[in-house]
C-alpha positions in Angstrom: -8.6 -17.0 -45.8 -9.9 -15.1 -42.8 -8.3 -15.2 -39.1 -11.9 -14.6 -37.7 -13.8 -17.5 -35.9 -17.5 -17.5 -34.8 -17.4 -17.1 -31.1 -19.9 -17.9 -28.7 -21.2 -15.0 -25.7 -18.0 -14.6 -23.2 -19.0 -17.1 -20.3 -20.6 -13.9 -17.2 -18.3 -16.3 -14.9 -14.5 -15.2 -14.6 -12.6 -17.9 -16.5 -8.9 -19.7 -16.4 -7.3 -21.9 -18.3 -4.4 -24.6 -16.8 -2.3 -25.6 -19.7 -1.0 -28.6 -18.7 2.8 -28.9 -20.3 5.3 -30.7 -18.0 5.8 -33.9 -20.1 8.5 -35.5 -21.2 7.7 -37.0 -24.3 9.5 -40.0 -23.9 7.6 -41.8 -26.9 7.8 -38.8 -29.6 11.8 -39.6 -29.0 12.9 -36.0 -29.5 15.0 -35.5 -26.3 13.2 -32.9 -25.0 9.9 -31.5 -22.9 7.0 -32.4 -25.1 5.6 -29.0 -25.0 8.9 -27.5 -26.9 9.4 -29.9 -30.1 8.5 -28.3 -33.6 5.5 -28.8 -35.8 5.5 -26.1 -38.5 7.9 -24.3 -37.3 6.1 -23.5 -33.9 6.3 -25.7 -30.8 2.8 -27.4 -29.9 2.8 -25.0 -26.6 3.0 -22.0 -28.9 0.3 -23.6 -31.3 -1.6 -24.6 -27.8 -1.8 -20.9 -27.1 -2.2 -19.5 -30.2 -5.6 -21.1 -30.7 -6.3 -20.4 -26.7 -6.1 -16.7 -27.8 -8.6 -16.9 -30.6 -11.7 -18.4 -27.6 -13.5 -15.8 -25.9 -13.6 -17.4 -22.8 -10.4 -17.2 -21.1 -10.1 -14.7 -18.2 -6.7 -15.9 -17.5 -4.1 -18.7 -18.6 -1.4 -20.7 -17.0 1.0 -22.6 -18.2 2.8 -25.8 -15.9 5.9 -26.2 -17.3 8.2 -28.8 -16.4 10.9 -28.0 -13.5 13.8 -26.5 -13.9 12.6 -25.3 -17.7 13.9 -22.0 -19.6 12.9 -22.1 -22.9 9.4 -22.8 -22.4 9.1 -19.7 -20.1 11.0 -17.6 -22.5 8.5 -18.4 -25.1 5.4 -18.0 -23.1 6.8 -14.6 -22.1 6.9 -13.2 -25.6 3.4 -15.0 -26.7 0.4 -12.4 -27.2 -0.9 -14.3 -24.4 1.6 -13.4 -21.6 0.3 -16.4 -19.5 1.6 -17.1 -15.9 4.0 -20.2 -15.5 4.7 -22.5 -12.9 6.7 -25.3 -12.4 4.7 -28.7 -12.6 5.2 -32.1 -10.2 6.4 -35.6 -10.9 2.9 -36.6 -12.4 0.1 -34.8 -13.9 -1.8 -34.8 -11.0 1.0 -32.8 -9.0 0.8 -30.4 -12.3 -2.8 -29.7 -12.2 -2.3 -28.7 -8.3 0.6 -26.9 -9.0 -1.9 -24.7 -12.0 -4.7 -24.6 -9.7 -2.3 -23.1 -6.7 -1.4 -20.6 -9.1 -5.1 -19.2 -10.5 -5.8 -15.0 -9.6 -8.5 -14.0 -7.4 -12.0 -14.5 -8.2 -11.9 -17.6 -10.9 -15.2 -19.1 -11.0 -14.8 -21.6 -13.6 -11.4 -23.5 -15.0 -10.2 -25.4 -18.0 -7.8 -28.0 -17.6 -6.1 -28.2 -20.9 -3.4 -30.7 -22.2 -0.4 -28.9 -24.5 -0.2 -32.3 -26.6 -3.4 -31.4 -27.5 -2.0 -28.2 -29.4 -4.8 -28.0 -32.5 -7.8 -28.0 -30.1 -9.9 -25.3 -31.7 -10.9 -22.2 -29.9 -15.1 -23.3 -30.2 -13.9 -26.3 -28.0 -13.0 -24.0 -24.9 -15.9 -21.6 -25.5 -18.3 -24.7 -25.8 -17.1 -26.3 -22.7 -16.5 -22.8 -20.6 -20.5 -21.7 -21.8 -22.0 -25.2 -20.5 -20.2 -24.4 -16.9 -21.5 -21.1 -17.3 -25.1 -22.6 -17.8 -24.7 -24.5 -14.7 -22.8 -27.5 -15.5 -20.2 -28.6 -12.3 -17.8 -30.4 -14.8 -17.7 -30.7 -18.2 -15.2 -32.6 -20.8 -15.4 -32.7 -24.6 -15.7 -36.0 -26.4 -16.3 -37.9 -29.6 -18.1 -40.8 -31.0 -15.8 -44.0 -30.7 -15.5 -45.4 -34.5 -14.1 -48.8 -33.4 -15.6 -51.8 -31.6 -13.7 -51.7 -28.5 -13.5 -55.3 -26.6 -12.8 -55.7 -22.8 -9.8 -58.3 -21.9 -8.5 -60.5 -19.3 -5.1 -62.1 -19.0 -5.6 -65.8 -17.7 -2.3 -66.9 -15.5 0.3 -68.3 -17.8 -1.0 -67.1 -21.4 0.5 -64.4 -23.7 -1.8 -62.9 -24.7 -5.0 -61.9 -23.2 -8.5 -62.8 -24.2 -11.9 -61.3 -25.2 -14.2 -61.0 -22.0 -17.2 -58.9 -23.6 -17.9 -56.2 -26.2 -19.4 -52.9 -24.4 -22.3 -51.1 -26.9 -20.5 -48.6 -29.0 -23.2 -46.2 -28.6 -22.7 -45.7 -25.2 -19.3 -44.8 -25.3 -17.2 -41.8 -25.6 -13.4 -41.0 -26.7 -12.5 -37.8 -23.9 -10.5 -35.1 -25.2 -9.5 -31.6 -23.3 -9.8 -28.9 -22.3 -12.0 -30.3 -19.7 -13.9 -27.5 -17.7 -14.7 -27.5 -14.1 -16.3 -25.1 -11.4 -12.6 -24.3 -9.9 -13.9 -24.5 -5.9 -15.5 -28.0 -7.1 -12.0 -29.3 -8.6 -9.6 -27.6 -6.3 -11.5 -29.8 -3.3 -11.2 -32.6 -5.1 -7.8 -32.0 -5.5 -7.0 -31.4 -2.1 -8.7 -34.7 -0.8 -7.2 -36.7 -3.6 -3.7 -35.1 -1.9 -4.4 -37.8 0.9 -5.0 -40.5 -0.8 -2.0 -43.7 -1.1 -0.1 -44.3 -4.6 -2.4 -47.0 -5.6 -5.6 -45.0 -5.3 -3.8 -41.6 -6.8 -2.9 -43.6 -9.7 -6.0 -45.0 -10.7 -7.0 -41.4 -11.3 -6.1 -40.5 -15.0 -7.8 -37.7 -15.7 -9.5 -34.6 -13.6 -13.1 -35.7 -15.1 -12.6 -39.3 -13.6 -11.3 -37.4 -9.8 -15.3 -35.8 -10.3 -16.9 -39.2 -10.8 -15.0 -40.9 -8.1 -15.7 -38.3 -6.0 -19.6 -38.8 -6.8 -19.8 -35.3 -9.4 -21.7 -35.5 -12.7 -20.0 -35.6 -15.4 -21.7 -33.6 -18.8 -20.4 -33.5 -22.0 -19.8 -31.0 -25.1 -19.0 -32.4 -28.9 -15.3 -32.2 -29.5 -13.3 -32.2 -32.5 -11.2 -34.3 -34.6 -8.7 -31.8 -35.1 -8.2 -32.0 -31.1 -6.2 -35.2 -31.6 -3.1 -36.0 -28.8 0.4 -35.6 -29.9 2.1 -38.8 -28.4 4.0 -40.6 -31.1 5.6 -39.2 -34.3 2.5 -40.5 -36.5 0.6 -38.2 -34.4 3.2 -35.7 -35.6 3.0 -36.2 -38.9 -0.9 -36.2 -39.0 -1.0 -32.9 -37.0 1.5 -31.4 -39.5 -1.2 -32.5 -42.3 -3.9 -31.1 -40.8 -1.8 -27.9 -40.8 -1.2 -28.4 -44.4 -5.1 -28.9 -45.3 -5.8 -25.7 -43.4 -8.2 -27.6 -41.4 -7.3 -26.0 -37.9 -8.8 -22.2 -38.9 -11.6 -22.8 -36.7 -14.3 -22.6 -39.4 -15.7 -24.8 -42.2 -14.2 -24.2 -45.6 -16.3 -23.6 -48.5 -15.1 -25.5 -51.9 -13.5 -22.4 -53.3 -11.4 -22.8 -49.5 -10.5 -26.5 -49.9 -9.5 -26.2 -53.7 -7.2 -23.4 -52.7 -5.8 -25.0 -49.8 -5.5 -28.1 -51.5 -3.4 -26.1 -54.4 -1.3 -24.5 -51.4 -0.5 -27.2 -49.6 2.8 -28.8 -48.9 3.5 -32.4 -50.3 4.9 -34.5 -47.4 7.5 -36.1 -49.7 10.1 -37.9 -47.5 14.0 -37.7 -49.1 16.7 -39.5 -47.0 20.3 -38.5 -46.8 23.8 -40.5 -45.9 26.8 -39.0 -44.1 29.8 -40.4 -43.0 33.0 -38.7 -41.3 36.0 -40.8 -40.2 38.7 -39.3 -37.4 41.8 -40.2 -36.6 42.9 -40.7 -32.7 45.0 -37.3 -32.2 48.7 -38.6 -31.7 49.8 -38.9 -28.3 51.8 -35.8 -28.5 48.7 -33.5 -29.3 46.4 -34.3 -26.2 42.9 -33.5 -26.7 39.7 -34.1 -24.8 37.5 -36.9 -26.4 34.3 -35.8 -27.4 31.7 -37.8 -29.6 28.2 -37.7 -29.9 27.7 -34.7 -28.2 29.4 -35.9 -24.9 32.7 -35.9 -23.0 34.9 -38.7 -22.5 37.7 -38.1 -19.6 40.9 -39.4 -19.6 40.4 -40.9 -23.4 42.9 -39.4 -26.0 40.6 -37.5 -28.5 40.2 -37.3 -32.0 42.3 -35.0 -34.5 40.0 -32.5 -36.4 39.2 -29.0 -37.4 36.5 -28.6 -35.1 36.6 -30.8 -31.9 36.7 -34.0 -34.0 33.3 -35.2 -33.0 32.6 -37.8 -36.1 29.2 -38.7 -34.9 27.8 -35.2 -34.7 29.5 -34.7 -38.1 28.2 -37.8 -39.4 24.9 -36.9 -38.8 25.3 -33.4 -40.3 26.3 -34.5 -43.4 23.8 -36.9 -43.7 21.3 -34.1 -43.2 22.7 -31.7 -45.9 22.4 -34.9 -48.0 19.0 -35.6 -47.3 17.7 -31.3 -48.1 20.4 -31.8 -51.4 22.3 -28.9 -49.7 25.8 -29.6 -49.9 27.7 -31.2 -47.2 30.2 -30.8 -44.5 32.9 -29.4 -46.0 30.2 -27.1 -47.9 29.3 -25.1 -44.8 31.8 -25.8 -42.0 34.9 -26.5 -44.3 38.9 -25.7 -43.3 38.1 -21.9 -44.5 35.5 -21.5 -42.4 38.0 -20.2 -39.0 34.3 -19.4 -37.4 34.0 -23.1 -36.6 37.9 -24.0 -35.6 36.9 -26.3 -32.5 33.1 -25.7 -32.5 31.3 -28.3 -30.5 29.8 -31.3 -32.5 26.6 -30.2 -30.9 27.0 -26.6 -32.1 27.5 -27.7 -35.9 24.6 -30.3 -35.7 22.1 -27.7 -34.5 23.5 -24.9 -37.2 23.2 -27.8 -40.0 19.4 -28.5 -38.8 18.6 -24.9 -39.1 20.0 -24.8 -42.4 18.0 -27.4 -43.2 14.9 -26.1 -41.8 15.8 -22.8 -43.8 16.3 -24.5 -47.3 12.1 -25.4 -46.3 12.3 -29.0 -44.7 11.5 -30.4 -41.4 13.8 -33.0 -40.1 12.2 -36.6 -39.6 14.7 -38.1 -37.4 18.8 -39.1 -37.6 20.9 -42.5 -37.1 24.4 -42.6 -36.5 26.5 -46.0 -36.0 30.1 -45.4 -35.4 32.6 -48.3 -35.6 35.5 -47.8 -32.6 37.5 -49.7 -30.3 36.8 -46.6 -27.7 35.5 -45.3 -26.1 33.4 -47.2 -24.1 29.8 -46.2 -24.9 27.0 -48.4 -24.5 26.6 -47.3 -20.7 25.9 -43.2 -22.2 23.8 -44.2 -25.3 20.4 -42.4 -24.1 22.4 -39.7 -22.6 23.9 -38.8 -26.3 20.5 -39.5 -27.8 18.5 -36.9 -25.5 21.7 -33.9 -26.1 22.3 -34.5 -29.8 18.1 -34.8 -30.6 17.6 -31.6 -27.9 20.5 -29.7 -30.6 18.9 -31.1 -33.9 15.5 -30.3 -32.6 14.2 -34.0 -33.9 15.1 -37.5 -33.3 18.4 -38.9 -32.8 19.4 -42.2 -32.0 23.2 -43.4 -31.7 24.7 -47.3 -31.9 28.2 -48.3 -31.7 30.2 -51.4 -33.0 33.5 -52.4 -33.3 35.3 -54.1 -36.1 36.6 -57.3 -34.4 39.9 -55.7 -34.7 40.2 -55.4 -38.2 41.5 -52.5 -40.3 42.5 -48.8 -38.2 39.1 -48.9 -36.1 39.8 -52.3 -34.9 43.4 -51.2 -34.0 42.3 -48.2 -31.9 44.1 -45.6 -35.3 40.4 -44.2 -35.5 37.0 -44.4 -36.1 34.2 -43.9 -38.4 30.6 -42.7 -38.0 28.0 -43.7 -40.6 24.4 -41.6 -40.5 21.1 -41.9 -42.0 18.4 -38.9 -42.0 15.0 -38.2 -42.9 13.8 -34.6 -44.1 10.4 -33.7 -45.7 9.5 -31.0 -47.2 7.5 -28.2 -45.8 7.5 -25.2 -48.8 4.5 -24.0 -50.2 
């Protein structure tokens, strides 16, 4: 298939674009800055920027990243793209100041762009950048809305909150970015929104709704239903489809295209995997440091083991080799393998992902239970989540139970981790 899109006239008006990718991503559960978790085998910033490159609009890009970041900036330095970064705020708002602060001399006309959005396809930001152009003052992409939407109220005392009236369909729109703006216009905007008190500031949830409040027009471009928000793993999984239709090349496919893509596409076949690893507590003349789930543990006698004894990280890579039918622990980071003598649970969990990913699958998620008298974990269960997901690159969630002192984990001799993953395959 051809790389080539058609491409609108380059806007006569010096253009930026602000992509906006300081997020968390609290809900997609990976542990890790939105911006940076893998679809394909490329983050959704890289896949932002990649389709950025193919518009003919932008003059200049900026990225916001979130504070403190390295990775992020390391992989916008080495993009075709080489755009500036900056560090974002605590909310978007503070990001998009923090981007506008950091535009070049002479910018006319900007495009506020969100990373979640990562498939937006290039016509998008020429379509929006050519209606400013044409004289527009703000402009945001949008789609029909399919549903019947229904406004609510919550009367004092119920549940649940009840039907109040049913807006016409016709007349409404579902927004989308990159959402263009003349950049004097916006920066303004921006600065008198600086004064305003919480309450206000938060009613403001995107830069389109600043320009109405502030009493701007609003117009409006098509958008596209491949420009769909990454916010959830289903959203995930349905980007990753489109991927796998070849519906993001920024053209229409003929039925020769869709036959052949439809032939080359990978099947998103789920396969699940168990794992379980049991360790010993070291005896009391061989002190070691406790480490499980990714984390330390002072002053609690540690866990005998080749490695640093860390049965939940183990637990959860056997697990995965089980899930991509690749062997197992002993497989790839056995006795024989002196490489690994007291490697970091986190550093064998992120080596068995990548063989994972190499044997052609994408990891779903991970859960690990582990059944111990100690240590005492309930109070560091997110912290293990976020630094064993952030070294698997996906989802990982950690429980703990004890045995109500029965058998060697109920009398403090051990413990034992049990894991569950899900892989799916992404060969061609």
């Amino acid at each position: 298939m051809s790389g080539e899109n058609p491409k609108s006239a380059k806007p006569t008006k010096r253009t930026a674009v602000i992509v906006v990718a300081a997020g968390s991503g609290t809900r997609l559960g990976y542990g890790m800055p939105k911006a940076l978790v893998p679809l394909n085998n490329r983050t959704l910033l890289e896949h932002a920027l990649d389709r950025i490159a193919l518009a003919t609009c932008p003059d200049e890009v900026v990225v916001v990243l979130p504070a403190g970041d390295s990775e992020l900036s390391a992989l916008c330095a080495s993009h075709e793209l080489n755009p500036r970064t900056i560090a974002g705020g605590g909310t978007r708002n503070d990001s998009v100041r923090a981007g506008l602060s950091a535009l070049g001399p002479g910018v006319e006309q900007v495009l506020i762009h969100d990373s979640a959005r990562c498939l937006t396809p290039p016509e998008v930001f020429d379509s929006v950048a050519g209606a400013l152009a044409g004289g527009a003052t703000a402009v945001i992409p949008v789609l029909p809305v399919v549903d019947t939407i229904k406004t609510v109220a919550l009367t004092p005392g119920a549940e649940q909150p009840h039907v109040t009236g049913t807006p016409a369909r016709e007349f409404l729109r579902a927004v989308q970015t990159p959402q263009g703006f003349h950049a004097a216009t916006l920066i303004a905007a921006h600065a008198q929104a600086d004064g305003w008190d919480k309450a206000r500031a938060e009613e403001i949830t995107d830069d389109a709704m600043l320009m109405e409040r502030l009493g701007e027009r609003v117009d409006t471009v098509p958008g596209s239903p491949e420009a769909l928000k990454i916010t959830t793993p289903m959203d995930l999984l349905l980007a990753q489809s489109l991927l796998g239709a070849g519906t993001t090349e920024g053209r229409t496919m003929n039925q020769s295209d869709e036959q052949s893509m439809q032939a080359a596409a990978p099947m998103l076949i789920p396969r699940t995997g168990i794992g379980i690893d049991v360790h010993a507590i070291a005896d009391a003349s061989e002190p070691r440091d406790m480490w499980l789930a990714g984390l330390h543990f002072p002053g609690v006698q540690g866990l005998s083991g080749h490695s640093d004894g860390d049965a939940v990280a183990h637990a959860a890579c056997d697990a995965l080799f089980s899930a991509a039918g690749i062997g197992d622990l002993g497989t790839h980071f056995g006795t024989d393998r002196p490489e690994y003598e007291g490697a970091s649970g986190t550093t064998l969990l992120a080596e068995a992902a990548r063989l994972v990913r190499e044997a052609g699958f994408e990891v779903g998620n991970v859960a690990v239970q582990f059944v111990g008298r100690r240590p005492k974990f309930a109070a560091r269960r997110l912290e293990a989540d976020a630094v064993l997901s952030e070294a698997a690159g996906a989802p990982v969630t950690v429980t703990a139970t004890t045995s109500d002192g029965l058998g060697y984990e109920g009398a403090g001799d051990g413990l034992t981790a049990y894991a569950t993953a899900l892989v799916y395959s992404v060969k061609r």
